[in-house]
N, C-alpha and C positions, 0 to 999 in steps of 0.2 A: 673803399678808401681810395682817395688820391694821393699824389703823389707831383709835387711843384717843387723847383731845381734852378735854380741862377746858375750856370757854368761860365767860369770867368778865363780863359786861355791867360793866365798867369800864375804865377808861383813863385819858387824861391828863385827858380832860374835868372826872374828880371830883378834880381835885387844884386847890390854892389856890395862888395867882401865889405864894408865897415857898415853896411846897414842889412846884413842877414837878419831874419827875423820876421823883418819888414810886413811879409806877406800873411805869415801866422797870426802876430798879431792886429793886424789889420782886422784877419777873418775874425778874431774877438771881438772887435769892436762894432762890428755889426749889428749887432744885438743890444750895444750898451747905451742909447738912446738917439732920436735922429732930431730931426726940426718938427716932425709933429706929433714925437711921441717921445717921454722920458723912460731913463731904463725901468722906471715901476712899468709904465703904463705901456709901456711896450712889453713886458714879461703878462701883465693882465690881460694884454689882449690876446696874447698866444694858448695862453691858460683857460681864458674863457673857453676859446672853441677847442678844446681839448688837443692841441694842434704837438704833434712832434716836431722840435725843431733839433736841424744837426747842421752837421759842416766841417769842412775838411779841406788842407792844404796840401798839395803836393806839388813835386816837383816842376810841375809843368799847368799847370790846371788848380783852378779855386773852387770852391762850388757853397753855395748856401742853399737847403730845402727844406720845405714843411710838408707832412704827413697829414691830411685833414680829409672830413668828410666832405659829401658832395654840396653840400649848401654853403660851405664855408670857401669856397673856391676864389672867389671875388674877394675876397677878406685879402685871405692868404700873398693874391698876387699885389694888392696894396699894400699889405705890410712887406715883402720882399722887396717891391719897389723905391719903397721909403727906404730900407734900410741900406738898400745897394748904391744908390743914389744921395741920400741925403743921411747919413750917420754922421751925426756930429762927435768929434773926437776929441772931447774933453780929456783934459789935461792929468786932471785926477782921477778918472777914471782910467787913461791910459797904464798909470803907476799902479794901480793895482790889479790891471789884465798881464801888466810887466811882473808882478809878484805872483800870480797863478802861471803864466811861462817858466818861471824861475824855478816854481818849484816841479812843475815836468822835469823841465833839465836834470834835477835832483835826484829824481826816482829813473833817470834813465836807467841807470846800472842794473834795476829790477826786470826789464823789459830786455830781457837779453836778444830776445831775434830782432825786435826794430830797432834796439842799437848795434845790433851785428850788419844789421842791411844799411844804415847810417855808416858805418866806419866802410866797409864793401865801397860805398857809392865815391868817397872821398879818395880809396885806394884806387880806384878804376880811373878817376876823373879830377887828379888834385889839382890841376891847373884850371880849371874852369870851376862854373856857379856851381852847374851840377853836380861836383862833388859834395857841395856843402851843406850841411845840415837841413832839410825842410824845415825843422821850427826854429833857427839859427842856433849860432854861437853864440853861446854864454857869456862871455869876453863880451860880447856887441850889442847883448841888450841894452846897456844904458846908454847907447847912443843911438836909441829910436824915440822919438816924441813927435809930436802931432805934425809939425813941418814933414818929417819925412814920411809919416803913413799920407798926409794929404798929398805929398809928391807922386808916391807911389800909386796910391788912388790913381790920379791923374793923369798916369802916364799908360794905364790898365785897364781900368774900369770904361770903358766904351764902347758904345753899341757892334761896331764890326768885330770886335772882340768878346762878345757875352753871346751864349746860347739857354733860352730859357725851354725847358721842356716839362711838360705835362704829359704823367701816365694815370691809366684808367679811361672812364667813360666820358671826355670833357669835351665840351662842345668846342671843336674848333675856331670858329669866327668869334665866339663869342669870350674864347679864352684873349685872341688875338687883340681884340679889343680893349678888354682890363689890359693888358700887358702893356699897351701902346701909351694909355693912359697912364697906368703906373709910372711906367719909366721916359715919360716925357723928356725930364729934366736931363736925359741923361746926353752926352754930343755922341757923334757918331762916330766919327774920328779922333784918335789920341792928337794931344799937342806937341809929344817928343818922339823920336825914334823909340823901339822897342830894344831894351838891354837885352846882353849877352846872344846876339843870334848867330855867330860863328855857330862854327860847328863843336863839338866835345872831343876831345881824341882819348880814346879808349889806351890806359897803359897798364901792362904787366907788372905785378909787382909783389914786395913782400909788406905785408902789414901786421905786426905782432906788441898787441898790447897783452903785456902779462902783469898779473895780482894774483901773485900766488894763496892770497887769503881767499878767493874763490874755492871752491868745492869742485867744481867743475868747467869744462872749457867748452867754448863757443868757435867753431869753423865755418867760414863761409869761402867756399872756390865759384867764382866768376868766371865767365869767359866772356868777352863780345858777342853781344848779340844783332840781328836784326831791327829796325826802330819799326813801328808799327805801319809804315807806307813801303817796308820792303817786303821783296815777291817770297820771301822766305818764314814770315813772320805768323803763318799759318801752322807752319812744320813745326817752329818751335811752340807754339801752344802745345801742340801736340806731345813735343818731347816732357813738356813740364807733367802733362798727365800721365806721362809713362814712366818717369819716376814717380810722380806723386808722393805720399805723405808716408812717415811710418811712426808707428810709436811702437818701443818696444813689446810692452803687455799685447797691444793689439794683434802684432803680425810674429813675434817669436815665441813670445811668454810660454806658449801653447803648444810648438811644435817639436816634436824629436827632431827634425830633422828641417833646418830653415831652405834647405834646398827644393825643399815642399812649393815653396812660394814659385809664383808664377813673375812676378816682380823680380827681376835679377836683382836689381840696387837695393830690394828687402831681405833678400839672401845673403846678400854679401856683411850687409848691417847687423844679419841676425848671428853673425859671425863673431860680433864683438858684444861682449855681455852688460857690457855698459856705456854704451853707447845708449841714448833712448829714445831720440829724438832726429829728425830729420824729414826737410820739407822743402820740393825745389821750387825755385821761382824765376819767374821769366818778367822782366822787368823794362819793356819797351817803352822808346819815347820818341820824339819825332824827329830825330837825327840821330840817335844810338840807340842801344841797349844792351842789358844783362840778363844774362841767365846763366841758374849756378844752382848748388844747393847751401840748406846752411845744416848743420850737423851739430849734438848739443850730445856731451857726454862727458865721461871720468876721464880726467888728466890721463890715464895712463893709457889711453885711446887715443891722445890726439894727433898722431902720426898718422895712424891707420884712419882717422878720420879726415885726414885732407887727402889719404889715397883713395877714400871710397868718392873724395869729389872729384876727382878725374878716372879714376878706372873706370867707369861707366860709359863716360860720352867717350870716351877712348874706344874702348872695344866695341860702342853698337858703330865704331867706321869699319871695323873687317867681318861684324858678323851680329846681327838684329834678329831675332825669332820671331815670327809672323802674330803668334800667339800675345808676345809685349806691347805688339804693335795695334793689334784689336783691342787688348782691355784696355790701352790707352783712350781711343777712339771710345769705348763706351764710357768711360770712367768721364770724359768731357763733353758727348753727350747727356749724360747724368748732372754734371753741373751745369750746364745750359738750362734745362729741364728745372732742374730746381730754382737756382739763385733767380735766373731771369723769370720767372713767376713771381718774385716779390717787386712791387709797386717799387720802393725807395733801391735799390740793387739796379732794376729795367732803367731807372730815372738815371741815376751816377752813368750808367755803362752807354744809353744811349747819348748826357751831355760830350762824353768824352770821343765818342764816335762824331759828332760832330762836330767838335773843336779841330780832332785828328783829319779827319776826310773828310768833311763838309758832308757829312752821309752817315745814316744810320744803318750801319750792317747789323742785320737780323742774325734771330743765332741758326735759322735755315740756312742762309747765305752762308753761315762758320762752318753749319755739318757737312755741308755738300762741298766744302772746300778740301774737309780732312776727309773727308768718305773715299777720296781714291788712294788716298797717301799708305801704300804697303812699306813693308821690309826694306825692297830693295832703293827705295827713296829716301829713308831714314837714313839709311846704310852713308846715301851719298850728302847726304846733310852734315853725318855726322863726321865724313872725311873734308867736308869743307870748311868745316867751324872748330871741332875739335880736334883733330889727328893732327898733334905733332905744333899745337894751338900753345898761346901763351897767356894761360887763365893769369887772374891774382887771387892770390891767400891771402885770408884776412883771419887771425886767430887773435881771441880774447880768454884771459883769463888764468887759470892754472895750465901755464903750455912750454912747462920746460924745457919737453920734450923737443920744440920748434924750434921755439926763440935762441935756442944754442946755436942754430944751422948756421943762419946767416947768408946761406949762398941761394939763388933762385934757379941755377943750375939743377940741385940738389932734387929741386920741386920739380922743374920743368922735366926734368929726364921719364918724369912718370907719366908724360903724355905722349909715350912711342911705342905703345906694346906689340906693336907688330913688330919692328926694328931690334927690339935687347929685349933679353929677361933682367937688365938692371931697373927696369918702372917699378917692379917689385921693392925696390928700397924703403918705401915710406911703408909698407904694410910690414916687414919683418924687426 
């Protein structure tokens, strides 16, 4: 199987606060017919050659690919061409890619970790694009129609801006060729400056959406991160695997004693019995980033659940165990190993490596980056970024317990554990 990938270096970032969305549904419309093909006959052709199609918006990067076997490869790159290039944005069809948005929005509240990492991103970053919703605000859909996807097109969609890649066994010249042909039409250069390219200023803060008719509460702690061009942006991979994932059944359910775990931040989780859920994530971009965890349990955890998001990166700044420090390193080896063995996974990670660096880092170039990073390096990563660091909380849901505080004092005092035994407040 191959594996073919449009990567577009836009997103919501270039869209303007009254026309958030913009970008999302755009990427709908790619699909819903062009000038040489209606959306029947554009869905038949996909269908004929049994072809996966997907696609995805984020913050900084667009991307449209198809999944297809070796003889359909010449297909494939004509119909991406067309679609990228020449999608026509009917009007009526717009209103009803706008009524499938609509109803995402709707179901967000079911999605609680990508609405937790959506409200996270707005806390971190309210004064900029990047705070604002990748599939937009709900408020702003009905002021998107075809003038402004075709602006947006316009100002995005351009060959020094688009990286096409193929994975698998594809003839190179001959890929390069279809490609060049496909996307003739397209100019090379934008006709307007590119939105929002300031920088993001990362702020500290309190975010507390409570619905006490939840069952349960959502936490996510943030801190500034590294953006992917800086020299530290290796370490934090690294730390995101060294907390890694937990689920309660998985890593406590089972154990007399959770101190068992070689995972400190599964110990300390398996501390709290209802707590069940927690998964860190390191969230770079090309001017900032985050990395945090987000933690998912019973209201009557959700104190001790915004302390287990700062006790961690707290304490590996006075003292890191060499042992957390390897199963990290294997545990991201491992996913190297895996993920990047799949064709559509290899395709997304290398357009985005090319958008970000102009360069495709191998995932040898990644292990050999983290292969020397011991203990006493983590140690000083983690007194440079978190010791004494001013994360944001972001808590959703049944969170009483929080939303009474009010003060960010209260929060921040639990990133000094060397300094007071008062950090201890949010866990008692």
């Amino acid at each position: 199987m191959y594996s073919i990938g449009v990567h577009i270096g836009s997103g919501s970032r270039q869209e303007s606060l009254g026309t958030t969305g913009a970008a999302y549904l755009l990427g709908k419309m790619l699909t819903r017919g062009t000038s040489a093909h209606s959306k029947a006959s554009f869905a038949e052709e996909v269908e004929s050659m049994g072809v996966r199609l997907g696609g995805s918006t984020e913050r900084e990067r667009s991307n449209i690919h198809m999944h297809c076997f070796k003889n359909d490869v010449s297909r494939v790159v004509s119909l991406l061409g067309d679609a990228v290039c020449n999608a026509t944005l009917d009007s009526a069809e717009i209103e009803l890619a706008k009524r499938e948005v609509a109803d995402e929005h709707e179901k967000n509240h079911t999605d609680y970790e990508k609405t937790l990492i959506e409200q996270a991103h707005y806390n971190a970053y309210r004064e900029h694009m990047m705070g604002q919703p990748s599939k937009g605000d709900p408020d702003q859909l009905q002021n998107l129609n075809a003038d402004v996807l075709a602006s947006y097109r316009g100002a995005n969609f351009f060959g020094d801006n688009i990286v096409i890649v193929a994975t698998g066994g594809v003839d190179h010249d001959s890929l390069v060729d279809q490609v060049n042909q496909a996307f003739s039409s397209m100019g090379q250069t934008a006709s307007t400056d590119k939105a929002n390219t300031d920088q993001s200023v990362y702020v500290p803060a309190l975010l507390m959406i409570r619905d006490d008719e939840m069952v349960n509460a959502n936490v996510g702690v943030f801190y500034d991160a590294p953006s992917v061009k800086h020299e530290d942006y290796y370490s934090f991979m690294l730390l995101k695997h060294m907390l890694g994932s937990y689920q309660i059944d998985k890593h406590a359910g089972h154990l007399n004693d959770t101190h068992k775990q070689y995972n400190s931040m599964h110990a300390l989780l398996g501390e709290l019995p209802d707590v069940t859920i927690h998964n860190a994530h390191y969230l770079p971009y090309s001017d900032c980033g985050l990395w945090g965890q987000y933690i998912f349990g019973n209201e009557v955890f959700v104190r001790q659940m915004n302390y287990c998001g700062v006790c961690m990166p707290t304490i590996y700044s006075h003292y890191v165990n060499d042992v957390e420090v390897i199963r990290g390193r294997n545990a991201l080896y491992n996913m190297l190993m895996e993920k990047y063995n799949n064709q559509e996974v290899l395709n997304h990670y290398i357009g985005k490596s090319m958008l970000n660096l102009g360069r495709y880092v191998t995932r040898s170039e990644i292990a050999s980056r983290v292969s020397p990073m011991d203990a006493v390096h983590i140690k000083g990563i983690a007194n440079q970024w978190f010791y004494d660091a001013e994360p944001s909380f972001t808590n959703w849901g049944a969170i009483e317990n929080t939303s009474s505080v009010g003060s960010y004092k209260y929060f921040k005092i639990n990133t000094m554990s060397t300094v007071t035994n008062t950090h201890h407040s949010l866990f008692t």
